[in-house]
C-alpha positions in Angstrom: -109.3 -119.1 159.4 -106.3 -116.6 159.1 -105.4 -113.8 157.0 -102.6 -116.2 155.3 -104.9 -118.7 153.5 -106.5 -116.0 151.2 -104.8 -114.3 148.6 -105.1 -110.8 149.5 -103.7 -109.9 146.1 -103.8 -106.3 146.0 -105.6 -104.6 143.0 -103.6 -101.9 142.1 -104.7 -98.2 141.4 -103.7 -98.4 137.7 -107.2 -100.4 137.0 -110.5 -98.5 135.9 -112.0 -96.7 138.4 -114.6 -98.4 139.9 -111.9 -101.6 140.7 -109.0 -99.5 142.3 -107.7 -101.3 145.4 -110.1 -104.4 145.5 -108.4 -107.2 147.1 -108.9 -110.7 146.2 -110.1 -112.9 148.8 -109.3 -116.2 147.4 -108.1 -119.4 148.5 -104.3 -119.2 148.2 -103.2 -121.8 145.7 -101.2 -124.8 147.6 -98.7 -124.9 144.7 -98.1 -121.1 144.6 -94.5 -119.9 146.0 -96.2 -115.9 147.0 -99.1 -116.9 148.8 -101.6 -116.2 145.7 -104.1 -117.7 144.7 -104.0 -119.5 141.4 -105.3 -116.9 139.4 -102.4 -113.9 140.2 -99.6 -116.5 141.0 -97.1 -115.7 138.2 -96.7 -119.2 136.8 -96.5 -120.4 133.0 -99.0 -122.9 131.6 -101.3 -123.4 134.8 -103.7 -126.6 135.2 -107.5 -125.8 133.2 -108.5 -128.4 135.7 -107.4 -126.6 138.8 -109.1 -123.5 137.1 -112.2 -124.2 136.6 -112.3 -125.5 140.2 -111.6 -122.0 141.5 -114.2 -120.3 138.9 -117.3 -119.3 141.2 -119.7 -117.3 138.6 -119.5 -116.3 135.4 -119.3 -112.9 136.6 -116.6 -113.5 138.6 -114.1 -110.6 138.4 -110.8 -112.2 137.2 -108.7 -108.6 137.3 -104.9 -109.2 136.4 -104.8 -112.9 136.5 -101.6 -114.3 135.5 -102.7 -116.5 132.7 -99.5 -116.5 130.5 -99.3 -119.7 128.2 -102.6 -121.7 129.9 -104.8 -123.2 128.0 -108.1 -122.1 128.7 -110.1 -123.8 126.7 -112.5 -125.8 129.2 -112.4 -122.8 131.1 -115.7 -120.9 131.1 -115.3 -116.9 130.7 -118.3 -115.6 129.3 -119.1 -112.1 130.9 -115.6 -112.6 133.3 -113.7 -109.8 134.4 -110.4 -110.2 133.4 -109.1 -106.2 133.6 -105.7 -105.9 132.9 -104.9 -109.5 132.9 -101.5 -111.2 131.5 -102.9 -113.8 128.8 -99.5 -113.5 126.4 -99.7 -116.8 124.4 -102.8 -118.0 125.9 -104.8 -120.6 124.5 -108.6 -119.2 124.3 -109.4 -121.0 120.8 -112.7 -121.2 119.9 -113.4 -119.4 123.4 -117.2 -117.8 124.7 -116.0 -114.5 126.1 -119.2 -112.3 125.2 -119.6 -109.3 127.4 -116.1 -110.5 129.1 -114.5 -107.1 130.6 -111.0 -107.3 129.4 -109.9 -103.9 129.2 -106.1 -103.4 129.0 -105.4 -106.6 128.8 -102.2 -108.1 127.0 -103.1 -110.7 124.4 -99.8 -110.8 122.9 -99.5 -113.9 120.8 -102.6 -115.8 122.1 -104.6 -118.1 120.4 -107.9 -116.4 119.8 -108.9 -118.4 116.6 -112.5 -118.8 116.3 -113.4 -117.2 120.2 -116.5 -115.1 120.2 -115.9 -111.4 121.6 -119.5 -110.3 121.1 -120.4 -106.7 123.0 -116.9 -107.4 125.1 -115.1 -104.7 126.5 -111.6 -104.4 125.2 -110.1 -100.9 126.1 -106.0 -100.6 124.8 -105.7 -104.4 124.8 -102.7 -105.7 123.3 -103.7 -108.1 119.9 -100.2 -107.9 118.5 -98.7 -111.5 117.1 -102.6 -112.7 118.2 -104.1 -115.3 115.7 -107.8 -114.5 115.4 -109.1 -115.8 112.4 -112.4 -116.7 112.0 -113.0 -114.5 115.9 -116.3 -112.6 116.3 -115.8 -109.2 117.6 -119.4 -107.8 116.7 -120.1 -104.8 119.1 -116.8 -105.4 120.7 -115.6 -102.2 122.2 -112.1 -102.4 121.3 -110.9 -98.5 121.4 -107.1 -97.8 121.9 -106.3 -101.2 121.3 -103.6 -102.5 119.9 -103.8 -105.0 117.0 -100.5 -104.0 114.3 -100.1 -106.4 112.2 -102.8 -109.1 113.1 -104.9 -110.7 110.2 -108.2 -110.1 110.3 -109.1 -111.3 107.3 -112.7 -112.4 106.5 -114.0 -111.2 110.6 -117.0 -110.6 111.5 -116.5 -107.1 113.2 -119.7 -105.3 112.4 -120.3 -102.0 114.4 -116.7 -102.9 116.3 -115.6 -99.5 118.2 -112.1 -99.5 117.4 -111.9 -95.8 118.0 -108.4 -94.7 118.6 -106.8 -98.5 117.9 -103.3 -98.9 116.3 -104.2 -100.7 113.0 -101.1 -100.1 111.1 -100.2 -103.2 108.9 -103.3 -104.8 109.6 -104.5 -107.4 107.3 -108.5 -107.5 107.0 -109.1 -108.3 103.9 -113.2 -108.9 103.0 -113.4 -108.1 106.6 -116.9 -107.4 107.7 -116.7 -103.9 109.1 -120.4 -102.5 109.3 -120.7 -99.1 111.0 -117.6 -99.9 112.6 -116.3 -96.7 114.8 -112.9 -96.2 113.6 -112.3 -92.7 114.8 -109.0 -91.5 114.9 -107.5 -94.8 114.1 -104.1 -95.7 113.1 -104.6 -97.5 109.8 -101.4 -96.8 108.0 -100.1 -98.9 105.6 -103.1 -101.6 106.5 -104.8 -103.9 103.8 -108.9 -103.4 103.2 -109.6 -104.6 100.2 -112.6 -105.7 99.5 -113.4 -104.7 103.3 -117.2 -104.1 104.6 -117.1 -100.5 105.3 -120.7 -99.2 105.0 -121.5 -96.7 107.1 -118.1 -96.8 109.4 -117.1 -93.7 111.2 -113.2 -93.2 110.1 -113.7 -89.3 110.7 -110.1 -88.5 111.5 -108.7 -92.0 111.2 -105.2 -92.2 108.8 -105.5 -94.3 106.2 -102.4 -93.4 104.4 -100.7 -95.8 102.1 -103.6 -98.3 103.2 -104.8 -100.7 100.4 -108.6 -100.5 99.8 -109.5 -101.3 96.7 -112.5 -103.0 95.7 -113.1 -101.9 99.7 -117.6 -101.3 100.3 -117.5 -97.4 102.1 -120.9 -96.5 101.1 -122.1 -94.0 103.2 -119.1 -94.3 105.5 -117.9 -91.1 107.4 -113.7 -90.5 106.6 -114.5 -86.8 107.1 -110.6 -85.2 108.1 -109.3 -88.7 107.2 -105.9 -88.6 105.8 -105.9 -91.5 102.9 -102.8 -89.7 101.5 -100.9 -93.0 98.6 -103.6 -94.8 99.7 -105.5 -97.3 96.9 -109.1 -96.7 96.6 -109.8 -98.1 92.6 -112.7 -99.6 92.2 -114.1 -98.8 95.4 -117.9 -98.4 96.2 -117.7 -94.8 97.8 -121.2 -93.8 97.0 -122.7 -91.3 99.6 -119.7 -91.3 101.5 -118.4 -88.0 103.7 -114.3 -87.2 102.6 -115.0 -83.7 103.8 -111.6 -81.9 104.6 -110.3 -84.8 104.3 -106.3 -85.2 103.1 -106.5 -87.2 99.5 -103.3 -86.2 98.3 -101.9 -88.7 95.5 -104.9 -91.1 96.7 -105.9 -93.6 93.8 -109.7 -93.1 92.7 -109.4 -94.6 89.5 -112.8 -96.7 88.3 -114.5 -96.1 91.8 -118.3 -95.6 92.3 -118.4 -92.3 94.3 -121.7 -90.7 92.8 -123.2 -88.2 95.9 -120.2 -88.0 97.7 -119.0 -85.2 99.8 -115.7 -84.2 99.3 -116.0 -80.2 100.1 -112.8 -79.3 101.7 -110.8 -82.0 100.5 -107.2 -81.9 99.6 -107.3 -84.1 96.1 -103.6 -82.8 94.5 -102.3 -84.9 93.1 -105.2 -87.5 92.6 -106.1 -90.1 89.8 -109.8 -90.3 89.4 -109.3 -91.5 85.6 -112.7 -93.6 85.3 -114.0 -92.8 88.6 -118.1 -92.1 88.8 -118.5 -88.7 89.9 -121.6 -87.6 89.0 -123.5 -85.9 91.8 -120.1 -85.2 94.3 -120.4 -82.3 96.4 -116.8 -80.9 95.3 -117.2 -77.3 96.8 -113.5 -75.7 98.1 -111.5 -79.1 97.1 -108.3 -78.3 96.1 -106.5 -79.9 93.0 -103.3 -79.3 90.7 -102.1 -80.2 87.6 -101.4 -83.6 88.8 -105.1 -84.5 89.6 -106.0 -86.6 86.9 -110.4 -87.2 86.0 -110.4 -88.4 82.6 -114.4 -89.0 82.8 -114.8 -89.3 79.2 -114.0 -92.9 80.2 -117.0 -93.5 82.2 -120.8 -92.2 81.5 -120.2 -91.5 77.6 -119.2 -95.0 76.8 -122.0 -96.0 78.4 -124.4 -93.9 76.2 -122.6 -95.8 73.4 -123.1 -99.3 74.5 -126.9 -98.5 75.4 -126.7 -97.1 71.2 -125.4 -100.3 69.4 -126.1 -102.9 72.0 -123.0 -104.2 73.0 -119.9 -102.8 74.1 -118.6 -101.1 71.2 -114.9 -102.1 71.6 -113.4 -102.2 68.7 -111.2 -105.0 66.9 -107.2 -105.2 66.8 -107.0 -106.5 63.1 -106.6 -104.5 60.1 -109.9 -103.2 59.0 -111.0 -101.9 62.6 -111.5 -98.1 60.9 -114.1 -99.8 59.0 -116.2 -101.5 61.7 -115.4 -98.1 64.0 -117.2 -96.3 60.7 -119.9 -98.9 61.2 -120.5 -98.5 64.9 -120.5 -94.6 64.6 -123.8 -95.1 62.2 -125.5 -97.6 64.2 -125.0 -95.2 66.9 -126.2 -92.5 64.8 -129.1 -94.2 63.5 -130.0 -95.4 66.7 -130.4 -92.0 68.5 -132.4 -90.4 65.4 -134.6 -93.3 65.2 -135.0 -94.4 69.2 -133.2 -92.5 70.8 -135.7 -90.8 73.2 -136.7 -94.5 74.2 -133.1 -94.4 75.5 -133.4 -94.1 79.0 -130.4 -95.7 80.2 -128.2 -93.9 77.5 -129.5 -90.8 78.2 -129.1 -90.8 81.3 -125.5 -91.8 81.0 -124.9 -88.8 78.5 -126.5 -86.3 81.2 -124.7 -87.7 83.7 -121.2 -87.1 81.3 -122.6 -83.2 80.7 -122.8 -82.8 84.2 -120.0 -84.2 85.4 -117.7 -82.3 82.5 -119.3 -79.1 83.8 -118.7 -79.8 87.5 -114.3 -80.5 87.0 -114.5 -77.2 84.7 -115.6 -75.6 87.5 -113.5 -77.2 89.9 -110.2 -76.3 87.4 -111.1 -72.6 87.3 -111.3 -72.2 91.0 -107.9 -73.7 91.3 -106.5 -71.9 88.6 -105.7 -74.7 86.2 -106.8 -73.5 83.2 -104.9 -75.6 80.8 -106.7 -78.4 81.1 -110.3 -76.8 81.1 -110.3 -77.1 77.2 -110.0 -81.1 77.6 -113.6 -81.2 79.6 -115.3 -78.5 77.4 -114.6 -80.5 74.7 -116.2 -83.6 76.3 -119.0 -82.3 77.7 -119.9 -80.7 74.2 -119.0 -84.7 72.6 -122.1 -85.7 75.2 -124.3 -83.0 74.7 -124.2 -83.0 70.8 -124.7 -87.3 71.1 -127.7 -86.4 73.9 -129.7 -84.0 71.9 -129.5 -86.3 68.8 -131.5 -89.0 71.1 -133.7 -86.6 72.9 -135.3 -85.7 69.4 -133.7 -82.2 69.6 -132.1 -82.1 65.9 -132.0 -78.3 65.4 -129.5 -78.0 68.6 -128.1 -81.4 67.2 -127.1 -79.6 63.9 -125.9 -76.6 65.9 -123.1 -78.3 68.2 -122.5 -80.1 65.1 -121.5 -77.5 63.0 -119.6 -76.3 65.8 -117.4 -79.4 66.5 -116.5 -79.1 63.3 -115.5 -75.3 62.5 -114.4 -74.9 65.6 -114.4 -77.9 67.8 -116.6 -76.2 70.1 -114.2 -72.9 70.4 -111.2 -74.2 71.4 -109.3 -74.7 67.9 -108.6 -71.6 66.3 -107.0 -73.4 63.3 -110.0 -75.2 62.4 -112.0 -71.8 62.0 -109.1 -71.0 59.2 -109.3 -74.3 57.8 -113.0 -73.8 57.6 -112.5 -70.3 55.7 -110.2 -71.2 53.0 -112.3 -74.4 52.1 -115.2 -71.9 51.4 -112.6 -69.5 49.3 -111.4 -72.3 47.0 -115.2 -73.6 46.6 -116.5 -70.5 45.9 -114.0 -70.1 43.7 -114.6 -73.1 41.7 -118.6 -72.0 41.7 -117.7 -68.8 40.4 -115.7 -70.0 37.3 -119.4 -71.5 36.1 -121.0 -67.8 37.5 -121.8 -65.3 35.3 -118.7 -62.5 35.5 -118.2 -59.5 34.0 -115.4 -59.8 32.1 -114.7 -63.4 32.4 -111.9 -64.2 34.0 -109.5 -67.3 34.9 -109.6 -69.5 38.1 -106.9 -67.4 39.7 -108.8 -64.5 38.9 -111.7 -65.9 40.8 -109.6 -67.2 43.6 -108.5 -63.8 44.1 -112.2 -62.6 43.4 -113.6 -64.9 46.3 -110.5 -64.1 48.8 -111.4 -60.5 48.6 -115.6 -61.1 49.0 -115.0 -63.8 51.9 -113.2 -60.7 53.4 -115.5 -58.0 52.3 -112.9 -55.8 50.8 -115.0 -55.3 47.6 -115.3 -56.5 44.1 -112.3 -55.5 42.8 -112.1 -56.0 38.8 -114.6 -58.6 38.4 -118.5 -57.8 38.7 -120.9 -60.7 39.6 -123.7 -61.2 37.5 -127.4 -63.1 38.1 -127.3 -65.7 40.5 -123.2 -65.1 41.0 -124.5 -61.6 42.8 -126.5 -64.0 45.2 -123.2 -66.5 46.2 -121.4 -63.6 46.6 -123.1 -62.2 49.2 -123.5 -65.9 51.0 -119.6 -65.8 50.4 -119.3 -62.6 52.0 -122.1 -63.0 54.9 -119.8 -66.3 56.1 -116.7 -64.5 56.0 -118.2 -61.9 58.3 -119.0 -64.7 60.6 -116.2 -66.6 60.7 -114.2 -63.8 61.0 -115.8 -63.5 63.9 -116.1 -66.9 65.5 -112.2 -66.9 64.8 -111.7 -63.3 67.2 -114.1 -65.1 69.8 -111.7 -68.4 70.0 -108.9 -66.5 70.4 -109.9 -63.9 72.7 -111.7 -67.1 74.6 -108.0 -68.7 75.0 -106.3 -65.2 75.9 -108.7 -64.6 78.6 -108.6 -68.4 79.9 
């Protein structure tokens, strides 16, 4: 037989390694114009029939067949190498192609729908315009390729290696993504939500402007990401790694992301209003003015539901400072009676002290003091609530009395409020007091102005139990006096 009935296609050095200059040595196809058989002759929407014919083995390497607009449907291609092949608008619906080898192969616009990729190789192949819903790429190894814009939507992609692929403007919504290798991926502007992430490695992948809320990334890896405008509320980012990774202007607000590690991350600009951060490794982030927490939101409301039973929320009609009065007490009551049977709510409360503590912190070593006062106050709120329930009613009293005169050193004003309520009472007191001579209310205003601030007595000498009050009068004024130069050198300093 001569060289001229065999197809001699050359297999050209632009292939993996291991198949550089392989020739084929099949039958040349009678209705091919080149002398190729009738798996490289270039022809549009060759016979399936004629096809499977030519098949040998499952195995059978199939590199850069010229497959454009065939339907191979009845064609079997489980495990077939098909390297570099030209399937552009092929028909593979519904298709068997596990462990098929069809590294940079072009895809464009092929019906995939429903074909099973299981633990195929899939270097840089070219997806784009592809329809592959409801296609199983489980272990695929699909790194470098190229899938903008496809719909993945719903697939079953778990531990997928898309490593390097362009996923910009990818739809894969609920998309089951299980310790999928995303390295370095392109996923700008692509749509997640509700996505299967758990445990992925996106270490250095760009997820910027992507959409992934409601997305699962529980102990996912997006260390370096950049996620910069992207949409994470109401994510599930518990345990995950976002270390040094770019979150700038990134939407966190109501996700789960208690244990995660964000050390090194870039969060200016960031809304975490509502997000759970108890627990989150936070060391060297960086934030501004613009980063927004607002954690009063989350934990201590949750103390308060666990204290009357219900949600608390209160009603829109006109008498809703009444029932708030009425929840405050059933709170209140609820704490000094049970509240170390709590568990639930005091655990919420700790987790509200804690997390109040940590974004203190976290201001101060980014120099934004100005907001610092906001979570002092809040993390006092919880602790005064948390002691109440653990039993602890001496402390309870304490940050009590200290919201109150003070709210918890950061309002100056109040401490002078305080003050001149305990003049003008004293001053009432002393009018029933025992003076020497007697003297009008005025003169006893002016008696208990000048004992509040220990100047002396002045004209009017106490008398019996009046001798006693006075010196109560003047022992406060000494330490309010001094609670008011501590709140304002506090706020100087800040």
């Amino acid at each position: 037989m001569s060289d001229t009935e065999y197809c001699r296609y050359e297999i050209d050095e632009s292939l993996p390694g291991e198949l550089e200059g392989r020739p084929c040595n099949r039958t040349v196809w009678e209705d091919a114009s080149n002398g190729y058989c009738i798996w490289h002759t270039d022809q549009k929407d060759k016979p399936a029939k004629e096809l499977l014919t030519a098949r040998v083995d499952d195995q059978e390497r199939l590199d850069r067949a010229k497959l454009r607009a065939t339907d191979l449907t009845d064609v079997p291609l489980k495990s077939a190498g098909l390297v570099k092949a030209n399937l552009r608008y092929t028909n593979l619906e519904e298709k068997d192609l596990r462990e098929a080898d069809l590294r940079k192969a072009d895809l464009l616009g092929a019906n995939l729908a429903g074909a099973d990729f299981r633990a195929a190789e899939m270097w840089q192949v070219d997806f784009r315009e592809a329809d592959v819903s409801n296609a199983n790429f489980r272990c695929a190894d699909c790194t470098g390729s190229i899938l903008r814009g496809v719909d993945l939507s719903g697939e079953n992609c778990h531990r997928v290696d898309l490593s390097e692929a362009d996923l910009q403007n990818v739809s894969a919504e609920r998309a089951g993504l299980f310790e999928a290798d995303i390295r370095k991926a392109d996923c700008r502007d692509a749509t997640l939500t509700e996505a299967n992430l758990r445990h992925a490695d996106c270490s250095g992948a760009d997820f910027s402007d992507a959409d992934l809320r409601h997305a699962y990334l529980t102990g996912a890896d997006l260390s370096n990401a950049s996620l910069r405008d992207a949409d994470l509320s109401n994510a599930t980012l518990r345990d995950a790694d976002f270390s040094g990774a770019d979150l700038r202007n990134v939407d966190l607000r109501d996700c789960s992301m208690e244990r995660a590690t964000l050390s090194g991350a870039d969060l200016r600009g960031a809304d975490l209003t509502g997000a759970e951060i108890h627990d989150v490794d936070f060391s060297g982030v960086e934030v501004d003015r613009r980063t927004d927490f607002d954690v009063a939101s989350v934990y201590e409301p949750r103390g308060d539901r666990a204290a009357t039973g219900h949600d608390g929320s209160l009603p829109s009609f006109g008498d809703a400072p009444l029932k708030s009065a009425r929840l405050r007490a059933k709170r209140f009551l609820h704490r000094l009676k049970n509240g170390g049977e709590d568990f639930a709510g005091n655990q919420a409360l700790e987790k509200s002290v804690d997390s109040n503590r940590t974004i203190q912190r976290l201001l101060r070593n980014n120099s934004v003091t100005e907001q610092i006062p906001e979570y002092h106050v809040q993390e006092k709120q919880a602790q005064r609530k948390l002691r109440l329930s653990e039993g602890q009613r001496l402390r309870w009293m304490g940050l009590a009395a200290h919201r109150w005169v003070m709210l918890y050193g950061e309002r100056p004003w109040r401490v002078v409020g305080t003050s001149l309520l305990i003049i003008i009472g004293s001053a009432y007191v002393y009018t029933i007091a025992p003076f020497k001579p007697n003297g009008t209310f005025l003169d006893n205003l002016y008696f208990s102005m000048i004992t509040f601030t220990t100047l002396g007595y002045g004209d009017l000498t106490p008398q019996g139990w009046g001798r006693a009050l006075a010196m109560f009068e003047s022992f406060i004024g000494m330490l309010l006096a001094s609670l008011l130069l501590f709140v304002l050198t506090r706020r100087a300093t800040r």
